[in-house]
PLY file of the C-alpha trace (Angstrom):
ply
format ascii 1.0
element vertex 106
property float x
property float y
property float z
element edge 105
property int vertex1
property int vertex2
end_header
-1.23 -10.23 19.26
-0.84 -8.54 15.91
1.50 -5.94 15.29
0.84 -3.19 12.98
3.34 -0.44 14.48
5.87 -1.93 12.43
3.84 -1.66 8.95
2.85 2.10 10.03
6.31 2.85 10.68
7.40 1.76 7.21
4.68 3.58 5.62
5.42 6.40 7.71
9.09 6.26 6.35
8.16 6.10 3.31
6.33 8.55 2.93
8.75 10.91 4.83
11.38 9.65 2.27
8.90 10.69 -0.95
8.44 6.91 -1.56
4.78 6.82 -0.96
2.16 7.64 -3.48
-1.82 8.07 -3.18
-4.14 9.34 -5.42
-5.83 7.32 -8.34
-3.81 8.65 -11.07
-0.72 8.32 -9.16
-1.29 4.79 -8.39
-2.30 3.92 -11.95
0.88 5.40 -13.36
3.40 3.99 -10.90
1.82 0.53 -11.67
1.31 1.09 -14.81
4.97 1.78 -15.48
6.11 -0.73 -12.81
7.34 2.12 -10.24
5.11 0.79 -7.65
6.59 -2.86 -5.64
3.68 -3.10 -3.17
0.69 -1.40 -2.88
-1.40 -1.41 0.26
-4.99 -1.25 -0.30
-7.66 0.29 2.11
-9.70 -3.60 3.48
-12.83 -0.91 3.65
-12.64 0.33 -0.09
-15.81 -0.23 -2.79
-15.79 -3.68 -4.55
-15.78 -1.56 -7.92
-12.04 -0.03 -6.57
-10.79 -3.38 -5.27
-11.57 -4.98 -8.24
-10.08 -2.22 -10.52
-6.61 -1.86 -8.62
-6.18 -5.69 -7.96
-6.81 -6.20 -11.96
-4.02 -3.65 -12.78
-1.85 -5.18 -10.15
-2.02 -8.65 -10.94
-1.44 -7.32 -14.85
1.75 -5.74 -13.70
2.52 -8.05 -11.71
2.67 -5.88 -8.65
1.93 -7.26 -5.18
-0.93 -5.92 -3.45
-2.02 -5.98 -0.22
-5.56 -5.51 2.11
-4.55 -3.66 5.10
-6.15 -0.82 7.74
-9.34 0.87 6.78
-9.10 4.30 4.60
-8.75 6.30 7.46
-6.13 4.37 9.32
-4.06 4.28 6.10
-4.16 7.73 5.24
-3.58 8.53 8.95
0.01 6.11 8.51
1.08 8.55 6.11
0.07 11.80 7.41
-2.49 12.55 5.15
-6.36 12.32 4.75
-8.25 9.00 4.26
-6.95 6.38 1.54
-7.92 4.19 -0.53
-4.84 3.11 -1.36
-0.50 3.56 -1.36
2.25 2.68 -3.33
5.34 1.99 -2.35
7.91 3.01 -4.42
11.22 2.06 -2.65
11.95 -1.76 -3.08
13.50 -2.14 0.16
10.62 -0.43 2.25
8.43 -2.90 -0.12
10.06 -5.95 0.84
10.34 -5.30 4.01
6.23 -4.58 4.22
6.03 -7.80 2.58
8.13 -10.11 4.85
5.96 -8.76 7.55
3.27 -9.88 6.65
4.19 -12.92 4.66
5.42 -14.03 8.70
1.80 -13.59 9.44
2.68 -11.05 11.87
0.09 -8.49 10.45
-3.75 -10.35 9.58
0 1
1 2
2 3
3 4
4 5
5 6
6 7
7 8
8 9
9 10
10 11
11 12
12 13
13 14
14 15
15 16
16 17
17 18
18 19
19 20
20 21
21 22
22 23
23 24
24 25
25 26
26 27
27 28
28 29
29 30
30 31
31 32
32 33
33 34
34 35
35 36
36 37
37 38
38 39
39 40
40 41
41 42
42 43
43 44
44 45
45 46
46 47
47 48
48 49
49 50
50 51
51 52
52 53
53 54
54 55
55 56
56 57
57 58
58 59
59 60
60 61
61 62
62 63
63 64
64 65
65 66
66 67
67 68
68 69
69 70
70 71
71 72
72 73
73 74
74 75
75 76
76 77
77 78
78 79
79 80
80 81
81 82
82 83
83 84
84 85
85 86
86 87
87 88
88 89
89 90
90 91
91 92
92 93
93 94
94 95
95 96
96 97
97 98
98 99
99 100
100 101
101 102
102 103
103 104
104 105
């Protein structure tokens, strides 16, 4: 069975803690100036988005992630539907990360 409650949590933390951003320009400047160290990315999102956020990531070499649809995401971190979140804190990031690099989360 996959477990997301642990991914939501973190999210959840972390954007309790102020280390969670949304919002297009708010995205593009944390990755842009390499604030960001994961960001989650609605798996329901346009192709023309998608495309767009995983180019700047892979330029900045940030790692990004498919996960939840736009509401579910926005819903993780109390707010309206998202596209997409950055995580700002490294340790919250890694830890989102190892989750699902153990294949706990598909």
């Amino acid at each position: 069975m996959v477990n997301r409650n642990k991914v939501l949590s973190l999210l959840g933390f972390s954007q309790k803690a102020g280390k969670a951003i949304s919002g297009a320009e708010g995205l593009r400047w944390h990755i842009s100036n390499k604030k960001a160290h994961v960001i989650i990315m609605a798996e329901d999102i346009e192709e023309k988005d998608r495309k767009a956020i995983a180019r700047l990531c892979q330029e900045k070499r940030v790692p990004c992630v498919e996960f939840l649809d736009q509401d579910s995401l926005g819903k993780a971190i109390g707010r309206s539907p998202k596209k997409a979140v950055a995580v700002t804190d490294k340790g919250m990031a890694a830890a989102i990360l190892k989750l699902m690099d153990r294949g706990e989360i598909k």
